[in-house]
C-alpha positions in Angstrom: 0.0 0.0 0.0 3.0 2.8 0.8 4.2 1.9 -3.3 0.7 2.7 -4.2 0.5 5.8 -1.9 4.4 6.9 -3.4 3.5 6.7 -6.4 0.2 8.8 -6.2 2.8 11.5 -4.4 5.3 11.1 -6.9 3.9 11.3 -10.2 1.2 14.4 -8.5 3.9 16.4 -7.0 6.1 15.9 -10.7 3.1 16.8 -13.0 2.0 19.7 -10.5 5.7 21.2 -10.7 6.3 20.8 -14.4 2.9 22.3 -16.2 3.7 25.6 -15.4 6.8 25.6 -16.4 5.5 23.9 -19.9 3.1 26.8 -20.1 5.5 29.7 -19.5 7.9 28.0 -22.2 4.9 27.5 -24.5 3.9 30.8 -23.8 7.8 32.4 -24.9 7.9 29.8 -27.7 4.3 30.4 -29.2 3.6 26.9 -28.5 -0.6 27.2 -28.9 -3.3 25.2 -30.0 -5.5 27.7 -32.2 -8.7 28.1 -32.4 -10.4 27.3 -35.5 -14.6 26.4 -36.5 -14.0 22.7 -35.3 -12.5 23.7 -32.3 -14.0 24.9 -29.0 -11.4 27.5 -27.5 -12.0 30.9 -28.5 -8.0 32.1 -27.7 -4.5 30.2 -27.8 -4.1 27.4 -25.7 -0.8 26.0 -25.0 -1.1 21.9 -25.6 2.0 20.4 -24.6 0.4 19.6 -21.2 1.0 15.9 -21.9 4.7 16.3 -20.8 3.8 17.0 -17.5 1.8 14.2 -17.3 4.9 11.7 -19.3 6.7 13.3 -16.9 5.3 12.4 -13.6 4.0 9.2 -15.2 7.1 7.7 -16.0 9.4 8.8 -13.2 6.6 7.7 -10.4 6.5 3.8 -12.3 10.3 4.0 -12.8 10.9 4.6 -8.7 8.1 2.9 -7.1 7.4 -0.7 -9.5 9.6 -3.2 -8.3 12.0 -4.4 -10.9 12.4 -8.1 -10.6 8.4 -8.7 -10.1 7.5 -6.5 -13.6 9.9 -8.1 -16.1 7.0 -6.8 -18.6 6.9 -3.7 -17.9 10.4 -2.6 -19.3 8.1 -3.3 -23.3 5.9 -1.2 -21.6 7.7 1.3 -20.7 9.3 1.7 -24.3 5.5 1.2 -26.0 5.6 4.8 -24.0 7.8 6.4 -25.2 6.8 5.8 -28.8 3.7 7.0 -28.1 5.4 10.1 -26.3 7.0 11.0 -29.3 4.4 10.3 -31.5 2.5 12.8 -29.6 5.2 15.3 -29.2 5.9 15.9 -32.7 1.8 16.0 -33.6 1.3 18.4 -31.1 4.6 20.8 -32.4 4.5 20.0 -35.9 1.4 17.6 -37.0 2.1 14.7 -38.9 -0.1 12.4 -40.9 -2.6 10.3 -39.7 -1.2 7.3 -41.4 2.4 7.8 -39.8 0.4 8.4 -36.6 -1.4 4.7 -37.1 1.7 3.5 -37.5 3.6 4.6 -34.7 0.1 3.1 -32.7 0.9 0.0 -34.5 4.9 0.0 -33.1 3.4 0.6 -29.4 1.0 -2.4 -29.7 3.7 -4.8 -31.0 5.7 -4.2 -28.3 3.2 -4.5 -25.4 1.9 -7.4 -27.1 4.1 -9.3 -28.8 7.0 -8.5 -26.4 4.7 -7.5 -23.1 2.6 -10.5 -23.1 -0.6 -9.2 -22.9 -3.1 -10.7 -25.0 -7.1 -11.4 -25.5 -7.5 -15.4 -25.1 -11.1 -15.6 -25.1 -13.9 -13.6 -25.4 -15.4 -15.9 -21.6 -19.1 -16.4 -22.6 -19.9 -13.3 -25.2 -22.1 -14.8 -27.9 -21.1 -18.1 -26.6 -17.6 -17.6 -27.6 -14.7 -18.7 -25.3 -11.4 -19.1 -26.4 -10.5 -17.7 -29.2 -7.9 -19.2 -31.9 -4.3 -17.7 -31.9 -4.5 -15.5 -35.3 -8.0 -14.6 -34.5 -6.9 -13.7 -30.5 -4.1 -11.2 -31.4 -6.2 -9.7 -34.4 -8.7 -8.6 -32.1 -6.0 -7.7 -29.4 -4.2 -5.4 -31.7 -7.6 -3.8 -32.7 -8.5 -3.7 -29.1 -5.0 -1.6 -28.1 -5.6 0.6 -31.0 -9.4 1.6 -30.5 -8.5 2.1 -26.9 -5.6 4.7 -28.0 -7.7 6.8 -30.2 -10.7 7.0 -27.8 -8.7 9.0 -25.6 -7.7 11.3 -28.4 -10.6 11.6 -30.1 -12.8 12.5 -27.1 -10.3 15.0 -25.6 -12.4 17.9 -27.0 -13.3 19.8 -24.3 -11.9 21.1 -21.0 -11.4 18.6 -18.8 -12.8 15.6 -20.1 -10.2 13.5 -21.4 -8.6 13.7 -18.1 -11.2 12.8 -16.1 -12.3 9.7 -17.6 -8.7 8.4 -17.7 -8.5 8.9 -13.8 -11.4 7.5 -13.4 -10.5 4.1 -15.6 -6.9 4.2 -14.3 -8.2 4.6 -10.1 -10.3 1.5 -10.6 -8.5 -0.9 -12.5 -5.5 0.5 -9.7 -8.3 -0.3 -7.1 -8.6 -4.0 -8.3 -5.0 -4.8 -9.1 -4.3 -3.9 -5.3 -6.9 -5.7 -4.3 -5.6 -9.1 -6.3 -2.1 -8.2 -5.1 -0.7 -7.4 -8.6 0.8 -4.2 -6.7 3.2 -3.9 -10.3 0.1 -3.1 -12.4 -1.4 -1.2 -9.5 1.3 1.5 -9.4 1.0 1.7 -13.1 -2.3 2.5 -12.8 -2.1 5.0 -9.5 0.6 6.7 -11.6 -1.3 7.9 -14.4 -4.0 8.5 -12.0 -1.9 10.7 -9.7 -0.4 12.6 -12.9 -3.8 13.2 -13.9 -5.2 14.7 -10.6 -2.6 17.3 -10.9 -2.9 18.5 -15.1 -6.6 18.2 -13.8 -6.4 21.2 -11.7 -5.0 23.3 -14.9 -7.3 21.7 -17.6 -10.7 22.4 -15.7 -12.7 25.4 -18.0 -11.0 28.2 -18.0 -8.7 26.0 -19.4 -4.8 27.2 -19.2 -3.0 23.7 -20.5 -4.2 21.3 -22.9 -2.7 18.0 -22.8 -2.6 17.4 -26.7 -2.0 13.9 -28.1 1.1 13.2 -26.2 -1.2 13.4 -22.9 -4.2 11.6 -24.4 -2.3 8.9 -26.2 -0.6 7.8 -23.3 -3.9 7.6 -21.4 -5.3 5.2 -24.0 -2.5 3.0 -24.0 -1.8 2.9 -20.6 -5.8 2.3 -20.2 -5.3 -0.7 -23.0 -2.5 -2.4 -21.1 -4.7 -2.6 -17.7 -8.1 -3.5 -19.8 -6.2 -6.4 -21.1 -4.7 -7.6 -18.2 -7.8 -7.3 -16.0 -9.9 -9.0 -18.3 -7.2 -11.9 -18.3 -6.7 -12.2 -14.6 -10.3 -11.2 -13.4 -11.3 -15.1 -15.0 -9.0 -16.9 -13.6 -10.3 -19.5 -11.0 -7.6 -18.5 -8.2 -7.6 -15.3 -8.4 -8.4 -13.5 -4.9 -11.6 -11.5 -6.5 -12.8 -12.9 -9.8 -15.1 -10.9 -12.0 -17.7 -12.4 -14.1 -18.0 -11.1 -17.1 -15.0 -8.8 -17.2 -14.8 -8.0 -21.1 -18.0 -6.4 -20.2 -17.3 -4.3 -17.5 -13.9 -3.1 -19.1 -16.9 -1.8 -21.7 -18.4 -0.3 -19.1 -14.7 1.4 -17.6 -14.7 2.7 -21.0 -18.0 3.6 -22.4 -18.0 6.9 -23.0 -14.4 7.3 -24.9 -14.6 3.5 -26.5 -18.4 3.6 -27.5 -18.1 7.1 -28.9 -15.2 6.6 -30.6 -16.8 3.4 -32.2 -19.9 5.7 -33.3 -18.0 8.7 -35.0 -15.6 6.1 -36.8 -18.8 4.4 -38.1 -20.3 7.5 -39.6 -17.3 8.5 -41.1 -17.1 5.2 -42.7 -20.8 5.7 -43.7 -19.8 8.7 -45.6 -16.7 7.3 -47.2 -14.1 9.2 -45.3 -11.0 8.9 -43.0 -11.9 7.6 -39.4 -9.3 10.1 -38.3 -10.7 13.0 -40.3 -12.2 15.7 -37.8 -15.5 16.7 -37.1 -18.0 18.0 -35.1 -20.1 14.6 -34.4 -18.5 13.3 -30.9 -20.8 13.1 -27.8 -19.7 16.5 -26.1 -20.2 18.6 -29.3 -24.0 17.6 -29.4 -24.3 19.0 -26.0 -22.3 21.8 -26.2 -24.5 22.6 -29.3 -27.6 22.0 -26.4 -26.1 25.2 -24.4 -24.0 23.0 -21.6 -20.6 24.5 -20.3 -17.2 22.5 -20.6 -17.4 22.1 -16.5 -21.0 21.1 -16.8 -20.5 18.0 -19.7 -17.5 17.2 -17.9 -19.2 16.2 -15.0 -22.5 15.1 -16.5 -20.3 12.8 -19.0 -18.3 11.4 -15.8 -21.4 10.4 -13.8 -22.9 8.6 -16.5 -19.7 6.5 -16.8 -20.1 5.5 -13.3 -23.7 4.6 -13.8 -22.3 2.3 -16.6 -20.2 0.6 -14.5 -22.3 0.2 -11.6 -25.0 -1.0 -13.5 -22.8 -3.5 -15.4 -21.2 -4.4 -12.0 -24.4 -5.1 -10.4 -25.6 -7.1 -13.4 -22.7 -9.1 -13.9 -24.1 -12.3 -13.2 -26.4 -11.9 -16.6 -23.4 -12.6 -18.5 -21.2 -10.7 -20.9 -23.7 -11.2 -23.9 -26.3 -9.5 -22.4 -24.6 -6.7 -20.4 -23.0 -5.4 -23.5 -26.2 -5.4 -25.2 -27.7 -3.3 -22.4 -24.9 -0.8 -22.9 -25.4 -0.7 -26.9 -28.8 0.0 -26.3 -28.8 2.5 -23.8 -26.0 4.4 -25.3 -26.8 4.5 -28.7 -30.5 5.8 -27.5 -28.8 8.2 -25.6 -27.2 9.5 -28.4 -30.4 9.3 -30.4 -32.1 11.6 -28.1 -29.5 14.1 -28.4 -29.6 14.0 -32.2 -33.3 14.5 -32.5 -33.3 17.6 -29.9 -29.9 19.6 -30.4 -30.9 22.6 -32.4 -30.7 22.8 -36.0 -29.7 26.2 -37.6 -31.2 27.8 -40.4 -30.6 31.2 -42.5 -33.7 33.4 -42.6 -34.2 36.1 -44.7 -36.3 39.2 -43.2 -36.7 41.5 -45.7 -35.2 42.7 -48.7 -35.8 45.9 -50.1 -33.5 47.9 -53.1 -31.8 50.6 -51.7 -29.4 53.1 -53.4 -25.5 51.6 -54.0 -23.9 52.9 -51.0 -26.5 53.3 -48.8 -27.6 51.0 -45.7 -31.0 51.1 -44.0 -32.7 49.3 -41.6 -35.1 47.4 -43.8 -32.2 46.3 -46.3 -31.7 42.3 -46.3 -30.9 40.9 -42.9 -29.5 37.3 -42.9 -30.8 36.1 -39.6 -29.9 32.5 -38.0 -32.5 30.4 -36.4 -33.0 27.7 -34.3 -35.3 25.3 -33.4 -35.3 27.1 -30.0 -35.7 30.1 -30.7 -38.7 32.1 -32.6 -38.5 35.3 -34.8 -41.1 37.6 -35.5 -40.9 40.3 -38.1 -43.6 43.0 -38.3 -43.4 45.4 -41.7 
């Protein structure tokens, strides 16, 4: 329990120290995430918060895992740093997203193939148990790279990214404590603890982002422990088996895996890139419904945890039918949203001729509409 607790203080106390030294060298450097019409932030935003959070990461797993009991780890630990510096350069000097998919590719080889951590059986989900050794690592490397770009993909807003990575990373640190895998619990508590302080500088008015290198290593740290606890979590002598534990890693996960899954789908629907941007993940439809960064945020977070009690509680259904629950209740969710967020129009007013050069108040007025709002225009 101290290694957990040092590792919390560690990787805290790092991250805390080092974002405000990233943001004054940002700052001298011009080092900014601007604003455009996808994004949400009206000013510059420095966005190499993730450094902090590598940072304190990597220095609190380095000190506090034991060596000899995490042989693993050390393919871990370089999957990392190619992530790190796949993030780095996107967030100083973009790069493609096909080099980017590649460098994902690199970081799941080596936690895989080299780590040891793989898929073996999908325990019970559409009466499927174990899986055969191609198909196994074929949905293993899918598995690791999905997880990666959830984390990316829904780091759109203040805050939010960051919160449901400490929340995924606290309880999968939570059970490998409990199992006495204290190795994988420090990984876990170290993310966790690196989060809680970028957290206090990332919370609307935003003053750091953490870019991809921050949400990239969330994802794959978030992989490696959604792997392993699905593995472990079945086995007959472990001290607190889980029933059903591909299911609740869903659940862990549902809003960054689920909404990740949906926006890749439509983009596939209309024939483009699932890494082209656009305004269809779950927090701009309610940011298009009036609802502050702080406000989603928490709303998002909470419904997360209602996911994984729920699934928790239902557990002994069976993973079949727990992840059908989620699809259902998710993807209503996000039906309801659709149907209700407003939908902006152009109206014209009034259009009169008036002489060249001249502008009066009944000329043509473009006004924008919403299904909330009503206009009334009296001659």
């Amino acid at each position: 329990m101290f290694d957990v607790l040092f590792s919390i203080a560690i990787s805290f106390a790092i991250t805390f120290l080092a974002i405000p030294v990233i943001i004054t060298v940002a700052e001298q450097k011009k080092l900014f995430d601007i604003p455009d019409a996808r994004k949400v932030h009206q000013s510059p935003i420095p966005s190499l918060g993730g450094l902090g959070i590598f940072a304190g990461f990597m220095l609190a797993c380095l000190i506090a895992i034991p060596y000899l009991a995490a042989t693993d780890f050390q393919y871990y630990f370089a999957a990392a740093f190619v992530i790190f510096f796949l993030g780095l350069k996107d967030d100083i000097l973009v790069i493609s997203p096909i080099k980017k998919f590649i460098g994902q590719v690199l970081a799941a080889f080596l936690i895989i193939y080299k780590g040891n951590i793989q898929i073996k059986s999908m325990y019970g989900f559409m009466g499927i148990h174990e899986l055969p050794e191609m198909f196994s690592l074929v949905l293993t490397y899918l598995t690791v790279i999905v997880i990666i770009n959830s984390f990316n993909l829904i780091d759109g807003i203040d805050g939010l990214a960051g919160s449901l990575g400490l929340l995924a990373s606290s309880i999968f640190g939570f059970y490998f404590l409990q199992v006495n895998m204290l190795a994988y619990s420090i990984l876990a508590f170290s993310l966790a603890g690196s989060l809680m302080a970028f957290l206090i500088f990332n919370f609307q008015p935003a003053k750091i982002f953490m870019g991809d290198t921050g949400s990239l290593l969330i994802g794959l740290v978030n992989a490696i422990l959604v792997i392993k606890f699905i593995s472990v979590a079945n086995q007959a002598d472990i001290t607190y088996p889980v029933i059903a534990s591909p299911a609740i890693s869903i659940a862990i996960l549902v809003i960054p895996l689920m909404d990740t899954l949906r926006v890749f789908a439509i983009r596939a629907f209309q024939r483009r890139s699932p890494f082209s941007p656009d305004r269809n993940h779950i927090h701009h439809l309610l940011l298009d419904r009036g609802f502050s960064h702080r406000n989603i945020t928490l709303l998002l977070v909470s419904i997360n945890v209602l996911f994984i009690l729920a699934a928790y509680a239902g557990r002994n259904l069976g993973c079949t039918w727990i992840i059908l629950a989620i699809l259902i209740v998710f993807f209503s969710g996000i039906a309801a949203l659709y149907y209700t967020r407003p939908r902006t129009r152009l109206f014209v007013a009034k259009t009169i001729d008036v002489p060249e050069g001249e502008l009066t108040s009944t000329s043509t007025k473009i006004v924008p509409l919403t299904t909330d709002t009503i206009l009334e225009h009296k001659n």
